[in-house]
VOGU-3710 file (C-alpha; in Angstrom, 3 decimals, decimal comma):
1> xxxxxxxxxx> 69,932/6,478/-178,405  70,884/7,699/-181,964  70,227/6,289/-185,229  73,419/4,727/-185,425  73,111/3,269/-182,330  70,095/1,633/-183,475  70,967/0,586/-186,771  73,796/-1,287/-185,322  71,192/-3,130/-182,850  68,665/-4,277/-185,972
11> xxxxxxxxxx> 71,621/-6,114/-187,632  73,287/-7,584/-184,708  69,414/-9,219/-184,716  69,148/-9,892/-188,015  72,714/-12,005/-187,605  72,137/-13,120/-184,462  74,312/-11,516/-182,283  71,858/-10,129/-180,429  70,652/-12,206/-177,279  67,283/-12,755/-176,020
21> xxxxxxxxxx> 68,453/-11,188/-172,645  70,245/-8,156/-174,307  67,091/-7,289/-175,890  64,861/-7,578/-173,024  67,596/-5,012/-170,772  67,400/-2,385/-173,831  63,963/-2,904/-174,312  63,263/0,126/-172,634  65,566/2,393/-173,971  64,832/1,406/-177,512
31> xxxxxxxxxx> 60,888/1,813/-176,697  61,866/5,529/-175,293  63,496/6,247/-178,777  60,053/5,001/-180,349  57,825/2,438/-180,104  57,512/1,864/-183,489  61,780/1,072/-183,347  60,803/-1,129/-180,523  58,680/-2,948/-182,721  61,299/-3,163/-185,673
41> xxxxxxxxxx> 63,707/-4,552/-183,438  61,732/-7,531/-181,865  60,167/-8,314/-185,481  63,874/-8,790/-187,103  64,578/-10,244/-183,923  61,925/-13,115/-184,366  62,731/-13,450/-188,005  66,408/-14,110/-187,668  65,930/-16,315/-184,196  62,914/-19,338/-185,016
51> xxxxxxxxxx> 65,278/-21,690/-183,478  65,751/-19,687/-179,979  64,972/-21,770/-177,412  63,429/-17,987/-175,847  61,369/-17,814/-179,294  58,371/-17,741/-176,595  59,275/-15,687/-174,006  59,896/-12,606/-176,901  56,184/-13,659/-178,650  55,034/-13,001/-175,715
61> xxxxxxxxxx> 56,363/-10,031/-175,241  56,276/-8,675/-178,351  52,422/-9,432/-178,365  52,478/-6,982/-175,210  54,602/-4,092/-177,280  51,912/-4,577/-179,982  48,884/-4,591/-177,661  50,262/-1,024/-176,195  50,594/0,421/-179,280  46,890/0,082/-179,705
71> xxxxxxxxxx> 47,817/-3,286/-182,706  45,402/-5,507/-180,764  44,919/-8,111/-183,440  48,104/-8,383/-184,068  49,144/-8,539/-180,381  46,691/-11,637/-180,386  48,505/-13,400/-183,199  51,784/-13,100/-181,409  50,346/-14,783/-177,768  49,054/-17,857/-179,910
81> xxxxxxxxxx> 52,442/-18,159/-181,246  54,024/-17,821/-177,865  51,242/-20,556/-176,886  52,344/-22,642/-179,038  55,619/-22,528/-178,297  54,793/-23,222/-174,767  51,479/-24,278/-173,371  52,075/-23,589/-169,787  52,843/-19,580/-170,470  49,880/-18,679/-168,573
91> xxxxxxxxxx> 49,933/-14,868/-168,788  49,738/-15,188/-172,513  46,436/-16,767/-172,147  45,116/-14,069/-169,850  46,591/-11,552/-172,508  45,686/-13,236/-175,507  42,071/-13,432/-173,787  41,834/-9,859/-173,061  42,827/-9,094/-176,722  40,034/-10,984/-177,959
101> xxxxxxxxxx> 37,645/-9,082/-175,692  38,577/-5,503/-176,708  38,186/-7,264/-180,647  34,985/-8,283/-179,533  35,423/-11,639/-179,880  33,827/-12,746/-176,577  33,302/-16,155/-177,764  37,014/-16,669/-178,186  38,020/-15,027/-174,924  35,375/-17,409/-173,226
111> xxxxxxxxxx> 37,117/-20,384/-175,481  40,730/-19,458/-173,843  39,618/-18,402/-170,372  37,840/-22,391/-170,271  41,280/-23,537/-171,611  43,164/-21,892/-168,979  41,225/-22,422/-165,939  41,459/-26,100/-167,158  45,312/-25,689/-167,424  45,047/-24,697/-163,653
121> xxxxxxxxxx> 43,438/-27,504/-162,126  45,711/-28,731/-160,383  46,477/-26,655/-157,342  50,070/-24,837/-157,021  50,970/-21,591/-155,337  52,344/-20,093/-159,364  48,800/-21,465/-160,558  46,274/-20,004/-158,270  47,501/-16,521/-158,850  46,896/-17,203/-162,953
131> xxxxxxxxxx> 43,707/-18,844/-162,146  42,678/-15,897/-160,118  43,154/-13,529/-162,204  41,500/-15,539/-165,294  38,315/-15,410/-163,158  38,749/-11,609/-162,562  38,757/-11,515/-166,553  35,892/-14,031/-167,229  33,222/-11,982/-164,627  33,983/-9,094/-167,169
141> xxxxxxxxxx> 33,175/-11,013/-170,013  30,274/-12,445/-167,925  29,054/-8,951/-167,277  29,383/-7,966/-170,338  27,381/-10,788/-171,667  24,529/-9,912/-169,624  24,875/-12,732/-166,781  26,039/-10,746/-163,544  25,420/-13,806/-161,360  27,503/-15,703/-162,488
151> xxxxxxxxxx> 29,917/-12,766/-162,636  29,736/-12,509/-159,219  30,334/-16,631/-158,652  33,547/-15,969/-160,659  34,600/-12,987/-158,320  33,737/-15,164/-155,159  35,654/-18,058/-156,304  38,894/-15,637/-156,993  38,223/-13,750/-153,834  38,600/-17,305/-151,914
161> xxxxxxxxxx> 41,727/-18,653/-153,911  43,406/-15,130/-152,747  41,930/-13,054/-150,163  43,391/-9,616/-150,576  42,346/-8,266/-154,023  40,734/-4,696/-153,185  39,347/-4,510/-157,141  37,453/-7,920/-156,240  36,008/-6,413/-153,484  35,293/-2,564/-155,238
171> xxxxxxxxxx> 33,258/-4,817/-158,503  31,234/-7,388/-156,066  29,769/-4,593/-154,115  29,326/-2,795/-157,927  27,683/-6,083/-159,200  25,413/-6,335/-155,849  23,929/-2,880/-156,403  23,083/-3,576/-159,705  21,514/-6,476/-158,975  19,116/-5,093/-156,216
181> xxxxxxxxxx> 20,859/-7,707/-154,030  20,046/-6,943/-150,562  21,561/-6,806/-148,146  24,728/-5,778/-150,063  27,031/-7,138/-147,869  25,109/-10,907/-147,226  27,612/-12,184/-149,438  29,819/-15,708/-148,670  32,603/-14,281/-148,304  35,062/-14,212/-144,717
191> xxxxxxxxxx> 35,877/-10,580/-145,972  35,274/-7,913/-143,230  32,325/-5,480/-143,935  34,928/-3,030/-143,543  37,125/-4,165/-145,689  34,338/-3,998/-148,480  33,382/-0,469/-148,001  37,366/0,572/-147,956  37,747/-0,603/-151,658  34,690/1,141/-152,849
201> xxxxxxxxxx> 35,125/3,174/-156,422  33,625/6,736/-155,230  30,659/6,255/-157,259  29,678/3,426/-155,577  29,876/4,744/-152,550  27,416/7,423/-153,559  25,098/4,977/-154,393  25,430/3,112/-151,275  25,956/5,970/-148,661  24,212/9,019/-147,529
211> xxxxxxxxxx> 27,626/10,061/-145,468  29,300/12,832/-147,231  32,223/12,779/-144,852  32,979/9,049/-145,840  32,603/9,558/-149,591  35,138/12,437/-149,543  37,423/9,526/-147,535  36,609/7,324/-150,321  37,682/9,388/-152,885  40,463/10,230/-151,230
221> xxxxxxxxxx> 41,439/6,636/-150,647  40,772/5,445/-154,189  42,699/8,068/-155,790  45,681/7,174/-153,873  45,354/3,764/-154,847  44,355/4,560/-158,950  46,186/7,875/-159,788  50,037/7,000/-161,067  52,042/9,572/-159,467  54,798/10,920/-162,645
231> xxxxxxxxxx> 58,182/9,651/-162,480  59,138/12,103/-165,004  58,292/16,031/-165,289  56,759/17,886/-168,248  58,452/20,112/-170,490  57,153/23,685/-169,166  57,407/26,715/-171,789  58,728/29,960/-169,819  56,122/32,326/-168,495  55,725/35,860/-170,226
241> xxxxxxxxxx> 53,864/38,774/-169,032  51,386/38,189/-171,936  51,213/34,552/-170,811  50,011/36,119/-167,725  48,109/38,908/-168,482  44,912/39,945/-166,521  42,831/40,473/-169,675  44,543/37,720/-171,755  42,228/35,007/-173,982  41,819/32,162/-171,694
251> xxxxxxxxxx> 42,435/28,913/-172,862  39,976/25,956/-171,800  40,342/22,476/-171,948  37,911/20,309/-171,842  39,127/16,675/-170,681  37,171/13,664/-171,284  36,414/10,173/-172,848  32,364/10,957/-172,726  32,141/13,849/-175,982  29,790/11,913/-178,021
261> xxxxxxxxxx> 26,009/10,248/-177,762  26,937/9,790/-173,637  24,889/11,170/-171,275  27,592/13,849/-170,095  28,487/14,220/-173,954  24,336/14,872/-174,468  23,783/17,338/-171,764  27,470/19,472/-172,813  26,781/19,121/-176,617  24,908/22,867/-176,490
271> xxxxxxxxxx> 27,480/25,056/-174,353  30,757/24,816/-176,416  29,392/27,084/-179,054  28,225/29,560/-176,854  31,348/30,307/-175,089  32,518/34,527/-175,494  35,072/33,850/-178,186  36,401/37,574/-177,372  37,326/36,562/-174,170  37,736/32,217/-174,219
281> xxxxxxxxxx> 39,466/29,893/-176,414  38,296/26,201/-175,960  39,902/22,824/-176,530  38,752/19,779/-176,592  40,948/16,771/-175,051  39,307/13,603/-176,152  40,465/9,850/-175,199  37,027/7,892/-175,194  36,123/5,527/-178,568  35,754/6,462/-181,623
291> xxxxxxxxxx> 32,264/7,748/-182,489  30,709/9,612/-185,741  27,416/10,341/-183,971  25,305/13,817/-183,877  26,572/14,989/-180,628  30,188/14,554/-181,003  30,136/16,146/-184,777  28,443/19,448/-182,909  30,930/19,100/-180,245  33,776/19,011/-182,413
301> xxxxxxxxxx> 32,000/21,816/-184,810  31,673/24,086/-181,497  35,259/24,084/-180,170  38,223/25,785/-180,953  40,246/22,507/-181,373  39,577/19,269/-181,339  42,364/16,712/-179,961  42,477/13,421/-179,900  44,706/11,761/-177,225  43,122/8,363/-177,121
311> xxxxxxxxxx> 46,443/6,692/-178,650  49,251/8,902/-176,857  50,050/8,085/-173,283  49,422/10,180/-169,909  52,308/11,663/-169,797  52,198/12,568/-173,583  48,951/13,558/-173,208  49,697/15,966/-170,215  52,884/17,319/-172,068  50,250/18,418/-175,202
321> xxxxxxxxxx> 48,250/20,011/-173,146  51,187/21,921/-171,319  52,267/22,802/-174,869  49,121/24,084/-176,118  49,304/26,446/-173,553  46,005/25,779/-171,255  45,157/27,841/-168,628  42,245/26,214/-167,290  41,791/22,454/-167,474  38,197/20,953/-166,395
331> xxxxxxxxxx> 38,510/17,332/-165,796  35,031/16,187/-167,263  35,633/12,610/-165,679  36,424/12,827/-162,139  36,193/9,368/-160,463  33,860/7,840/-163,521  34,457/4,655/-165,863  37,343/5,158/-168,067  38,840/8,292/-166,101  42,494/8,945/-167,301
341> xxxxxxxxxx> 43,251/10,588/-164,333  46,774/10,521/-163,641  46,535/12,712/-167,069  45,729/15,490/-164,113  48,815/14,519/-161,712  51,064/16,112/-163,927  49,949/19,319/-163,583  49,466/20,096/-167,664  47,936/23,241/-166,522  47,982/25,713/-163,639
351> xxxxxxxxxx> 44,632/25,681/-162,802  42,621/22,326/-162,728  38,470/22,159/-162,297  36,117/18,945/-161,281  32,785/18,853/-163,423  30,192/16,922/-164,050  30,933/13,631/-165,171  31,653/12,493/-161,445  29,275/14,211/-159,084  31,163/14,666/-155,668
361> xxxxxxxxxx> 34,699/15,119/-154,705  38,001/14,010/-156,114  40,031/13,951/-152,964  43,272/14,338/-155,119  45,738/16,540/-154,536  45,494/18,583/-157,802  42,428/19,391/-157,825  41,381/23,242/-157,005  38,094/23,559/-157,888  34,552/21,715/-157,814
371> xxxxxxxxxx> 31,946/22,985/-159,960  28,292/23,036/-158,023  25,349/25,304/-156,994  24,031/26,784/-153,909  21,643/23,849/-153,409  23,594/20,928/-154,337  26,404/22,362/-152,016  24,728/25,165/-149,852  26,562/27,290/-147,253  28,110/24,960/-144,894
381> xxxxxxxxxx> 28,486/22,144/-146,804  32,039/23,011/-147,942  34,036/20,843/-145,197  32,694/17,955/-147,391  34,962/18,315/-150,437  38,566/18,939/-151,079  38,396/21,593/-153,906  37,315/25,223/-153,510  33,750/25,362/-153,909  32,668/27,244/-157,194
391> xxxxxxxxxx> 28,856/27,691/-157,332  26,883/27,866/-160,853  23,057/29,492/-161,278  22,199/25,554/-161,701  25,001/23,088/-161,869  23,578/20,712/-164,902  23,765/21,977/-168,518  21,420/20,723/-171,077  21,046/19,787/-174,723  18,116/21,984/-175,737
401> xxxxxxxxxx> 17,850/20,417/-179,575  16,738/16,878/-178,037  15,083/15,091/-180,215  12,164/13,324/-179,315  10,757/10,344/-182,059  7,410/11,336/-183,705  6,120/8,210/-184,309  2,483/7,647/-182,112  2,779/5,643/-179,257  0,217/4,726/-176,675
411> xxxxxxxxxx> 0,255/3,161/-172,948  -0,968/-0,197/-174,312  2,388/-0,803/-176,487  4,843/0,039/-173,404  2,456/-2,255/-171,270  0,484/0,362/-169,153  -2,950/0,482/-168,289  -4,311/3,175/-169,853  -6,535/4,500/-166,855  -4,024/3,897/-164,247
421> xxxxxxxxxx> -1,705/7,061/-162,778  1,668/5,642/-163,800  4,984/6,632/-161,409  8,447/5,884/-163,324  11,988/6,142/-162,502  14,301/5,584/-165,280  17,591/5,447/-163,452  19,960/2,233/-163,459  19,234/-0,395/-160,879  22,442/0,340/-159,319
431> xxxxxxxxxx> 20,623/2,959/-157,865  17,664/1,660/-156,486  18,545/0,856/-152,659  16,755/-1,390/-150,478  15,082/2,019/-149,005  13,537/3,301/-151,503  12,195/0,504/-152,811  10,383/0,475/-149,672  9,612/3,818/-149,965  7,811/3,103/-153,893
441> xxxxxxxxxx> 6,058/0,344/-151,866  4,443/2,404/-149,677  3,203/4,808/-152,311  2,097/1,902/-154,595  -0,136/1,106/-151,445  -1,265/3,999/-150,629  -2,253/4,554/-154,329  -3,639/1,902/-155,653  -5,047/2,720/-158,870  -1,570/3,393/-159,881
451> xxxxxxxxxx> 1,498/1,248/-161,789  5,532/1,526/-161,048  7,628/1,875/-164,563  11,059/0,895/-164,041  14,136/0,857/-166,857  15,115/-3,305/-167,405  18,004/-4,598/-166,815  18,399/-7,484/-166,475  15,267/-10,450/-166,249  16,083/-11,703/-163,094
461> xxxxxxxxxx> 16,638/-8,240/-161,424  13,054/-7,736/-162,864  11,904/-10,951/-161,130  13,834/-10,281/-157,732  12,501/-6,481/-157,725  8,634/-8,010/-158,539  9,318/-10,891/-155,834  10,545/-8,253/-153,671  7,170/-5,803/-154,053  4,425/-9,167/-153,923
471> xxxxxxxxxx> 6,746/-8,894/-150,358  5,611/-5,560/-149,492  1,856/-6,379/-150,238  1,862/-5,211/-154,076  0,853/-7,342/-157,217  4,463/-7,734/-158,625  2,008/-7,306/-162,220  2,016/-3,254/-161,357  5,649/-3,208/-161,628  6,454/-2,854/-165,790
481> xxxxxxxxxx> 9,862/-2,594/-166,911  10,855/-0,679/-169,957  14,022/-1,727/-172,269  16,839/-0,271/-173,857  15,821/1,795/-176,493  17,336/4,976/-178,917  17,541/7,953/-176,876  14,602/9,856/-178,956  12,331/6,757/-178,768  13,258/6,850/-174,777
491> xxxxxxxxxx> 12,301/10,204/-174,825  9,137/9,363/-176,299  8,367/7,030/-173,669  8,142/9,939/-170,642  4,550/11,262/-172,311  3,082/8,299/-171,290  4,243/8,497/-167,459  2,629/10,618/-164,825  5,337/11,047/-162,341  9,078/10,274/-161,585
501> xxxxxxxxxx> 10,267/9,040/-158,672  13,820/9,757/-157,533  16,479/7,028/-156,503  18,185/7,897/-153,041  21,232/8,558/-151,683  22,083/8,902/-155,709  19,396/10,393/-157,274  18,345/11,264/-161,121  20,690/13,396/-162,960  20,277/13,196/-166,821
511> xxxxxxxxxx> 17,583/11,086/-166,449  15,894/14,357/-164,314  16,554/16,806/-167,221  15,068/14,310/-169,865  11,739/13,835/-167,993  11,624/17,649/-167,012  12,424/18,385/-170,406  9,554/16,025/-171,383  7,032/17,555/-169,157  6,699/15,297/-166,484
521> xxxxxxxxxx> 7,028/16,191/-162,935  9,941/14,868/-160,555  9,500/14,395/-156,772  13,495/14,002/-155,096  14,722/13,088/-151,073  17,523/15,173/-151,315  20,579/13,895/-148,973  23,333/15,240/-147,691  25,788/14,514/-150,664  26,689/15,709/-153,976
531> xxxxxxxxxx> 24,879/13,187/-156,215  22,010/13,051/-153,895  21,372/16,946/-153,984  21,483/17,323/-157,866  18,302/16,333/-158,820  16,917/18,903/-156,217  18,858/21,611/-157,762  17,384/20,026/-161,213  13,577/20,186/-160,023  14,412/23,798/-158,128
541> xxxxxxxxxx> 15,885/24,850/-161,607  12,757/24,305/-163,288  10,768/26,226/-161,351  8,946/22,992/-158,962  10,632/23,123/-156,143  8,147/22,207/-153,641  8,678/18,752/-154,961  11,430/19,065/-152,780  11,288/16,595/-150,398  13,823/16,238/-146,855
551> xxxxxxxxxx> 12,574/13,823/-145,195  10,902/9,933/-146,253  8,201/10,396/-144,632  7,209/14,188/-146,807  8,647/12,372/-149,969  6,100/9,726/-149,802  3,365/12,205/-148,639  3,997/14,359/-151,808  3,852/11,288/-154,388  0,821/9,957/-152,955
561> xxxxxxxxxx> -0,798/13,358/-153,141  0,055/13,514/-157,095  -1,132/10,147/-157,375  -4,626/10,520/-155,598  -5,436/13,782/-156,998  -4,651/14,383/-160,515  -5,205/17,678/-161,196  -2,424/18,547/-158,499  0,123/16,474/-160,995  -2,081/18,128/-164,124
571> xxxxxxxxxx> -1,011/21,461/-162,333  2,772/20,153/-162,290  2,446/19,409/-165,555  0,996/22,780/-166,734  3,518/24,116/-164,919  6,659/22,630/-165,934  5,498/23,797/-169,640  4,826/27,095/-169,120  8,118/27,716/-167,561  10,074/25,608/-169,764
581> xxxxxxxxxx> 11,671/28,042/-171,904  12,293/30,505/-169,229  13,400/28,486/-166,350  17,190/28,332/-165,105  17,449/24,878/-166,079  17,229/25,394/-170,014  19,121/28,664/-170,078  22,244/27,693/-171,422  23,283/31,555/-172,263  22,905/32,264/-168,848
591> xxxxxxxxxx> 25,206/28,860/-167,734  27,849/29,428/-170,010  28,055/33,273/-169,133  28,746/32,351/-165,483  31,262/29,527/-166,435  32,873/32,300/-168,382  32,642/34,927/-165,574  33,771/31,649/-163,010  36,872/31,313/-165,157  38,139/34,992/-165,125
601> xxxxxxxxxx> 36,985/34,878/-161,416  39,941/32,393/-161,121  42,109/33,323/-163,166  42,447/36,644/-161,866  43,046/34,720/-157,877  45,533/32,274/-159,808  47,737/35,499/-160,714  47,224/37,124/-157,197  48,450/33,759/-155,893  45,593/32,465/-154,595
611> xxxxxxxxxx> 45,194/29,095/-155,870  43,190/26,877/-153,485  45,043/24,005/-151,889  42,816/20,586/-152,056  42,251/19,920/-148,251  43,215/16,757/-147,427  43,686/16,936/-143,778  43,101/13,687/-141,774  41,057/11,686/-144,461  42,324/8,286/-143,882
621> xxxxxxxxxx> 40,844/8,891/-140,168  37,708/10,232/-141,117  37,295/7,076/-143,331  38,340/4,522/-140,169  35,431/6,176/-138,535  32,981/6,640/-141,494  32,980/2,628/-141,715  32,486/2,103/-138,441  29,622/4,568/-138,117  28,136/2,813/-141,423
631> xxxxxxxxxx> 26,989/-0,015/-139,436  25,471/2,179/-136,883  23,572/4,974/-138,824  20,903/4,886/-141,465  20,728/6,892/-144,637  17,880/8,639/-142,987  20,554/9,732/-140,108  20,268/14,214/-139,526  23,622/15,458/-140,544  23,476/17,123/-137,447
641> xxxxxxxxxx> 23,561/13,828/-135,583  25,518/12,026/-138,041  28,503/15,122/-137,250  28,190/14,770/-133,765  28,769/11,412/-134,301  31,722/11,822/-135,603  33,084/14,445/-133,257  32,528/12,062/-130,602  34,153/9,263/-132,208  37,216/11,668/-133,568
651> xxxxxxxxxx> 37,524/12,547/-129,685  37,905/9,237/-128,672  40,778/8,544/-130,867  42,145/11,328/-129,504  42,164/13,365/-132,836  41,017/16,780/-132,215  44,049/18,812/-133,706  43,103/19,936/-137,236  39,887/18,328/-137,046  37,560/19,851/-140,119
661> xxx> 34,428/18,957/-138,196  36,028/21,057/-134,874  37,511/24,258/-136,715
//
């Protein structure tokens, strides 16, 4: 479309020649010569046309036009006029709803959710479908507002109006971890066990599972489902021999929405700056909110360039980076909250690395590499992920200019006994499984001059974990529950603890590095999975590693051990200190040295034709078996037998050919 072309359509609008239906069919072309001429258009549209008896339907979506454009208060404005041009345009609720929420205006959303669902009494085939997905919307408000229960009533009651909504099913199992609901699955609901685990998000799945096998199934499975597959190809620049030149100036991008006071942005905020600027050039791509805290101003200080591609879309996004001329793209997402990953499934650069902000496989075709170490994935352990394994001296970086509050504090204040020895664990309760809560139990018992300090969620996930432990034989007054604070007053908080105790199958990660960092000791059950081995390679990497623990039974042995005899954890403690500034953990010279030497490593295959090819052989069969064997197998379950297991079972379907497990 030219100018002239368009010109022509803004005054056949403006004098009504222009039909309600002929704009809607050129809607697209217009919006693929600009969506701010889109948005031209359907405004002289609705000026010229009051009277149109299809006023409504172009509110409504004009309101969706705005709304993509990132004009969320203004796409709000245009669903209440297309509500009040017709009260029984449901979607424009749901939209107009959703537009609150992202204003913040959770009171209103909650104001025109009630409307709706009241709207939708009566029962119709057209109405449950609106009513089901205004429920969808309302649990996020509910979670949002702090009141997961009734979050999860809101999911149940969509779930039974239509039975096959796989996000449904993903978020209830979400909401039930968090809750410390167990067992996970003793929900009412018809649905299939199965059919739960299926339409897990891969970091759930970590949380829940100990099967590394079925979380590289569920990744696999969830990125077919999520990732957007292009419909149209990027604009490639021509190759050159300098373009490919052994010895050329590598250029890194760094994609993420996390660069700022996040936990990934926290523990990445030191290593931009000390990148070999001889030898690496380093972008930034950034799509996450907009933030003007300490970490993201050293971020953007450290980098090369700074880009912001929160407002353009994936394909636009993809096409920069293809411009800019990366060579090495590490997705700093993976499968984690506000991924962009269909970004990746264009291909934006020829070589394309997982790291860090999700810890285990993608299972996507595109792919090539996984960051890691030789503990979190040691020799053997490759079969479990589709990337090439690339192995760092320790796979965490850290921000060494923490800063930790300086105003006294004292046991008494956080609610501590000041004579007791005090275990903590300050990951989210999404982590803390029906196990290892059984686990703390048994080392509450077995030391019993001792306290349990937990992070808070919410009050009656306190209560339930407290009913839980009176349960087990413990007074639920030894559990104490610490709230949301800054992060330098959390900090703070870790020289008043004695020990930490690690979640399992997903164990600490930043939380790890903060309480090593702070002195205090961390005893981990590492598993047989990616985020259930990272807190070993944390405790290795700090120079502890016989806190190391493999089995439940040496995990509770070791704790109890601390907690009877104090100058073993006084030891730990002296310890940790001493090797603080020398350990592998803190060395981010050495880290960013080997992710420099990594890069050239592959860049150098890349041009010999080498690049890895994501294995994604027979995935949808492992995960048919992996569910199966979940009901069967504990977390506790030897990889040895848990493989043999699956041999057997992979035999019996007759499966053998190209079998990882049988190569």
């Amino acid at each position: 479309m030219d100018d002239a072309t368009f010109s022509d359509l803004v005054q056949r609008a403006a004098d009504k020649r222009l039909s309600a239906f002929e704009l809607m069919s050129m809607a697209a072309d217009v919006e693929g010569y600009g969506r701010s001429k889109l948005l031209e258009l359907y405004q002289t549209w609705l000026a010229a046309n009051a009277e149109d008896p299809l006023q409504y339907v172009m509110q409504f979506n004009y309101g969706i036009v705005l709304g993509t454009a990132g004009l969320t208060a203004e796409s709000c404005i245009a669903y209440i006029k297309a509500i009040n041009s017709n009260k029984q345009l449901f979607p424009a609720y749901i939209n107009l709803a959703s537009g609150y929420e992202k204003l913040g205006r959770t009171d209103l959303a909650l104001q025109i959710h009630g409307e709706l669902l009241r709207l939708l009494s009566l029962v119709t085939h057209e109405n449950i479908k609106y009513k089901s997905l205004a429920l969808v919307q309302l649990s996020r408000i509910q979670i949002a507002q702090g009141n997961p229960e009734a979050a999860e009533k809101s999911l149940l009651e969509s779930l039974a109006l239509q039975g096959n909504q796989p996000d449904i099913l993903m978020h209830l199992v979400d909401l039930r971890l968090k809750q410390c609901k167990w067992p996970v699955f003793s929900l009412q609901s018809n649905t299939p066990r199965s059919d739960f685990i299926r339409n897990m998000a891969p970091l759930t799945i970590a949380a829940y599972s100990n099967d590394p096998l079925l979380q590289l199934a569920i990744s696999h499975n969830y990125s077919k489902k999520i990732i957007k597959l292009p419909s149209d190809e990027l604009q490639r620049k021509p190759e050159t021999a300098a373009s490919r030149a052994e010895d050329k100036r590598l250029r890194i991008g760094y994609l993420s929405s996390d660069l700022y006071g996040h936990a990934i942005g926290s523990l990445m905020s030191d290593i931009f700056g000390l990148h070999d600027r001889a030898n690496v050039e380093v972008a930034a791509y950034y799509y996450g909110p907009e933030r003007q805290d300490l970490f993201q101003a050293r971020i953007r200080r450290d980098v090369d360039h700074w880009i912001d591609i929160s407002s353009i879309s994936d394909h636009e996004a993809a096409q920069r980076i293809a411009d800019d001329g990366v060579d090495i793209l590490v997705d700093v997402n993976g499968h984690s909250m506000n991924a962009r990953t269909s970004i990746l499934a264009y291909n934006p650069a020829p070589i394309m690395i997982n790291w860090l902000g999700f810890p285990g496989t993608m299972g996507s075709a595109f792919h090539h590499y996984i960051l890691a170490d030789d503990y979190i994935v040691p020799d053997g352990y490759d079969l479990f992920y589709s990337e090439k394994v690339l192995r760092l001296p320790c796979y965490q970086p850290n921000d060494r200019q923490r800063i930790v509050s300086e105003q006294p504090a004292s046991r008494q204040q956080y609610g501590l006994k000041e004579d007791v020895f005090v275990f903590c664990c300050f990951n989210g309760s999404q982590k803390i499984t029906e196990q290892i809560f059984l686990l703390w139990m048994e080392i509450l018992r077995g030391v019993p001059d001792s306290m349990l300090w937990l992070l808070s969620d919410q009050e009656e996930v306190n209560n339930r974990l407290r009913e839980r432990a009176a349960s087990c034989g413990v007074a639920p007054q030894r559990l104490v529950f610490a709230g949301r604070t800054a992060n330098h007053e959390h900090l703070k908080r870790y020289q008043s603890a004695d020990l930490f105790l690690d979640t399992f199958p997903y164990g600490a990660h930043t939380t790890a590095s903060d309480a090593l960092w702070m002195g205090v000791p961390v005893v981990t059950l590492s598993g047989n999975g990616f985020a259930s081995r990272v807190c070993g390679s944390l405790v290795r990497s700090a120079g502890i590693p016989e806190l190391i623990c493999n089995s439940p039974v040496e995990y509770v042995a070791k704790a109890i051990e601390a907690g009877l005899y104090r100058e073993r954890s006084n030891e730990l403690k002296q310890k940790l200190s001493e090797q603080k500034e020398s350990c592998v953990l803190f060395d981010m010279p050495l880290l960013v040295r080997s992710l420099d030497t990594l890069y050239r490593q592959i860049w150098h295959d890349y041009l010999a034709g080498n690049l890895p090819r994501p294995d994604l052989n027979n995935l949808d069969e492992y995960l048919e078996v992996g569910m199966a064997l979940d009901q069967e197998l504990d977390p506790f379950t030897p990889l040895v037998e848990r493989l043999d297991t699956y041999r057997a079972r992979l035999e019996q379907r007759r499966r053998k050919q190209d079998c990882r497990l049988c190569r």
